[in-house]
BATIKE-932747 format. One record per residue (C-alpha): residue in three letters; y, x, z. Coordinates in steps of 0.5 Angstrom, whole numbers, plus 2048, in hexadecimal, padded with zeros to 3 digits. Layout:
REM residues N
ALAYXZ;...
***
This chain:
REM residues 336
UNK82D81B7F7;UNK8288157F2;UNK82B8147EC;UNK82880F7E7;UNK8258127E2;UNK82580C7DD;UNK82580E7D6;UNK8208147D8;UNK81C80F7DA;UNK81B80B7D4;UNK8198107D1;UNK8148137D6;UNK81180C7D8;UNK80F80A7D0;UNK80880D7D0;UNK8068097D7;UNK80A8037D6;UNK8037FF7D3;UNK7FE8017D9;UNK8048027DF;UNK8057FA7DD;UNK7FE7FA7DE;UNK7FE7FC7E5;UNK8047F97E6;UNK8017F27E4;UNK7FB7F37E8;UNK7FE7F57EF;UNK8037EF7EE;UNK8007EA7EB;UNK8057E47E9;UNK80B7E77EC;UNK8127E87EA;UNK8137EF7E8;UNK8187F37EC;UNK81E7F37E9;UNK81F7FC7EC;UNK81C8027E9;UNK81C8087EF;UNK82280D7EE;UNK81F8147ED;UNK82281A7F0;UNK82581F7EB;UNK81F8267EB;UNK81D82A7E5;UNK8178297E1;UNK8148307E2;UNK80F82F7E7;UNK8128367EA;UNK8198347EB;UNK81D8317F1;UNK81F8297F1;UNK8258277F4;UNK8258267FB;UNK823821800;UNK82881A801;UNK82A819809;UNK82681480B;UNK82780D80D;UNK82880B816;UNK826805815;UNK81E804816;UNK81D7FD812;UNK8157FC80E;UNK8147FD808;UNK8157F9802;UNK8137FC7FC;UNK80D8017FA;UNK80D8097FC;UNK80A80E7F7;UNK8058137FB;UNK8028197F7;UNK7FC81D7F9;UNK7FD8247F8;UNK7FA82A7F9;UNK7FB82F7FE;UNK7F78357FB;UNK7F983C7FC;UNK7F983B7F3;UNK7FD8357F4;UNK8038387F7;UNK8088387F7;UNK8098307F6;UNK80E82C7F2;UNK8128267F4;UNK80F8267FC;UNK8168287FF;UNK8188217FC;UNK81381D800;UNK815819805;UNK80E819809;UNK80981F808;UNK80281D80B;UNK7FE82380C;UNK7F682280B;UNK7F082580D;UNK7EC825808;UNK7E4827806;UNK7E282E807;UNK7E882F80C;UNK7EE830807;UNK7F382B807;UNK7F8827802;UNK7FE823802;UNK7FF81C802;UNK80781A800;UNK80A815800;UNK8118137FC;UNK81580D7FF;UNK81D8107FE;UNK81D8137F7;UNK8178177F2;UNK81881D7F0;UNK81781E7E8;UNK8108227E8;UNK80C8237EF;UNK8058277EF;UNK8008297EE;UNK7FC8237EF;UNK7F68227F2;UNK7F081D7F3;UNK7F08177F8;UNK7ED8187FE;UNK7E9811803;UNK7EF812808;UNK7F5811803;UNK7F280A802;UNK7F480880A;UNK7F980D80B;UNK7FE80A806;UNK7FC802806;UNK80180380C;UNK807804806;UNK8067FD804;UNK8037FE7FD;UNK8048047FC;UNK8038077F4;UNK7FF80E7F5;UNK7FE8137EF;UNK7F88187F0;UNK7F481B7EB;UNK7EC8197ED;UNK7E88177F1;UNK7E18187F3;UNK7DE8137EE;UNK7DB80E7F4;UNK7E280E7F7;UNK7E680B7F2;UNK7E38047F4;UNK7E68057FA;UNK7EC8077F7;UNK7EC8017F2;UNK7EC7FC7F7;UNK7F07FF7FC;UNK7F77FC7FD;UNK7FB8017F9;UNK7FD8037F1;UNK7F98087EE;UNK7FC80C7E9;UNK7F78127E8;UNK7F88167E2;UNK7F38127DC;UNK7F880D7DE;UNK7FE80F7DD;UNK7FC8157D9;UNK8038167D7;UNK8068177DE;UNK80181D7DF;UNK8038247DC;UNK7FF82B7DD;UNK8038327E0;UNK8028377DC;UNK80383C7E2;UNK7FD83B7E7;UNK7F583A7E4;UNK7F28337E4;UNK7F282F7E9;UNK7F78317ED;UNK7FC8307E7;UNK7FE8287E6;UNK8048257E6;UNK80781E7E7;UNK80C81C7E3;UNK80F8167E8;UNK8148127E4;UNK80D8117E0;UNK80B80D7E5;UNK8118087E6;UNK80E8027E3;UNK8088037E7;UNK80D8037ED;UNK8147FF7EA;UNK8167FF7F1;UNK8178047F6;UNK8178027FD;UNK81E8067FE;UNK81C809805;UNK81B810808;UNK81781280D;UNK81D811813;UNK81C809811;UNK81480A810;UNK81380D818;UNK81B80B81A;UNK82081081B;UNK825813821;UNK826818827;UNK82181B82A;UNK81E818830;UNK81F81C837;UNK81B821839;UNK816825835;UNK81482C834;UNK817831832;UNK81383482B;UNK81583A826;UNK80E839822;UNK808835822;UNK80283781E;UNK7FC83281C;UNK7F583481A;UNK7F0831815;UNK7EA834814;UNK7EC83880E;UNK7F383780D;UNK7FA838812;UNK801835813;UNK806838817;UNK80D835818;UNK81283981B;UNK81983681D;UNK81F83881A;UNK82583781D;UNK82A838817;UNK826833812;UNK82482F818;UNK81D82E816;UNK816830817;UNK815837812;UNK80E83680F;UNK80883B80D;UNK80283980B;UNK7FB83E80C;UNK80184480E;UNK806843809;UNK80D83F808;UNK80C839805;UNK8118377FF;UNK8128317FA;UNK8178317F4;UNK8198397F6;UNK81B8367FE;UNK818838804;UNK815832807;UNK81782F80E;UNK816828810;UNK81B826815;UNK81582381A;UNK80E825818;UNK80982081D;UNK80282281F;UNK7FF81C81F;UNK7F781C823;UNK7F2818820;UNK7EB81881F;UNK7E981C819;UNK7E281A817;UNK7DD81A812;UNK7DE81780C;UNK7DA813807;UNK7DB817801;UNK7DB81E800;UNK7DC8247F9;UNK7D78277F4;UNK7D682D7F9;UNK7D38287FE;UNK7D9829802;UNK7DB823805;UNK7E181F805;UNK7E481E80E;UNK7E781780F;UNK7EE817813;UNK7EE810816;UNK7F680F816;UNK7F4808819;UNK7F5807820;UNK7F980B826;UNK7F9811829;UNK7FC81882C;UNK80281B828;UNK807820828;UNK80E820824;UNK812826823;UNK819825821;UNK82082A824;UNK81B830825;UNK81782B82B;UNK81082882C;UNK81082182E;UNK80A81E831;UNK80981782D;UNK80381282C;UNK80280F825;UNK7FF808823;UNK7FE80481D;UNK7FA7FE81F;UNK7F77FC818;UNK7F87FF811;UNK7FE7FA80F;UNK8027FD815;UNK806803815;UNK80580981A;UNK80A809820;UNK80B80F824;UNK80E80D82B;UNK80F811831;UNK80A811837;UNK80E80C83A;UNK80E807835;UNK815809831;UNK81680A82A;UNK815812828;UNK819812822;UNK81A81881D;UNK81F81C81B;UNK82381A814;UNK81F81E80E;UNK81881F80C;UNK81281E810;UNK80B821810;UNK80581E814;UNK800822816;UNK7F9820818;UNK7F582481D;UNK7EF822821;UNK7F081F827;UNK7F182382E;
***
């Protein structure tokens, strides 16, 4: 359930008031500020205590209206087992350089109190995220000519030297797997959350007719794996990662649809200091997917016509695919 957390966040918000009002000011300019700060759900501050669970989601699919928060987030074997990712309402999961993979997630219904650990941004955030309309992105780093890129792309930046009082380091994993976001720190940034979910951002409601009955489904990347398993009982898709249950806040994931969404996955133009370079996930344009939702596999198609449009996800014939209420996980896999 959200709960407002309306003296705790005064008390939070004193340290990042001058430089959120900064970048509150840059975003927009001479208009009005938004009367409403988001809610914030209830969930420990211990980075390896379980938050409370995710609200039912909306039925009705309307755009939204307000800034989301995506975090970037490790996905290394050091960094689990992750904090506040069960309250995400979107998880899109990336490729990233040397075959491993991270996490993009994004936050439109509520903040959980702390989420980590925190990693750096990467060049398809930037594409990916401008379909949540002024998206606020916390992340830590970036490979030092990306940040122009990041700077000009059209989202609210709040990466650690600018917020510095909403980043704490865990004293239970080694650096720099151990970075932790205080969310609420981060609300002036953001005073509005758009109050959707994932059901309003894609469109919620009954399976279609048809599809393939599925227990399990596994995707590949070069140096990582995700398996999801159907379970009737939780009525989701039961998450491994590299061959081992994936938790968040002491619950084992399990997103009610999980969709494998075929793109081009190319060559980037930036890289690490090993060499190693960074692939790009086009997000932008269509193509093949499929959706897992009530222990089926629907074959879907995807489009997204230009960055400020949002992704849809129709039937072969045309008809809205919807997901079921809950959270959603987005995989990206190469085409064919």
């Amino acid at each position: 359930m959200k709960k407002k957390h309306a003296a705790a966040a005064a008390a939070l918000l004193v340290p990042a008031v001058a430089v959120a009002a900064v970048l509150f000011a840059r975003s927009h300019g001479g208009t009005e500020e938004r009367a409403h700060r988001p809610q914030a759900r209830s969930s420990p501050v211990s980075p390896a205590a379980s938050p409370s669970p995710t609200p039912a989601p909306a039925d009705e699919p309307p755009p939204p209206e307000g800034p989301v928060l995506g975090v970037k987030l490790d996905n290394a074997a050091a960094a689990r087992p992750h904090t506040g990712l069960e309250e995400a309402d979107v998880v899109h999961v990336e490729r990233v350089e040397a075959g491993i993979s991270r996490f993009l997630a994004v936050y439109a219904s509520g903040l959980p109190d702390v989420v980590g650990p925190v990693r750096s941004a990467r060049e398809t955030d930037l594409e990916l995220l401008a379909q949540y309309d002024d998206p606020v992105l916390a992340y830590s780093g970036a490979q030092s000519r990306l940040k122009p890129y990041i700077n000009s792309a059209p989202l609210r930046p709040v990466p650690p030297e600018q917020l510095p009082g909403a980043y704490f380091r865990g004293t239970d994993r080694p650096i720099p797997h151990n970075l932790y976001l205080r969310s609420e720190r981060v609300t002036d940034a953001a005073p509005e959350l758009a109050g959707m979910d994932a059901a309003s951002l894609y469109g919620t409601g009954e399976a279609p007719a048809g599809g393939r009955k599925t227990g399990t489904r596994t995707v590949e990347m070069p140096a990582a794996s995700f398996t999801f398993d159907w379970s009737a009982e939780r009525r989701g898709w039961e998450v491994s990662m590299d061959g081992t249950p994936a938790t968040s806040g002491g619950t084992r994931l399990a997103p009610p649809t999980v969709v494998l969404q075929e793109t081009t996955i190319r060559k980037g133009g930036f890289g690490d200091r090993w060499g190693n370079n960074s692939p790009f996930t086009e997000t932008v344009g269509s193509g093949d997917a499929t959706v897992l939702r009530d222990g089926r596999a629907y074959a879907a198609e995807w489009d997204r016509p230009t960055e400020a449009d949002r992704t849809v996800f129709t039937t072969p014939d045309g008809e809205p695919m919807p997901v079921a209420e809950g959270q959603v996980w987005v995989v990206y896999v190469p085409r064919g």
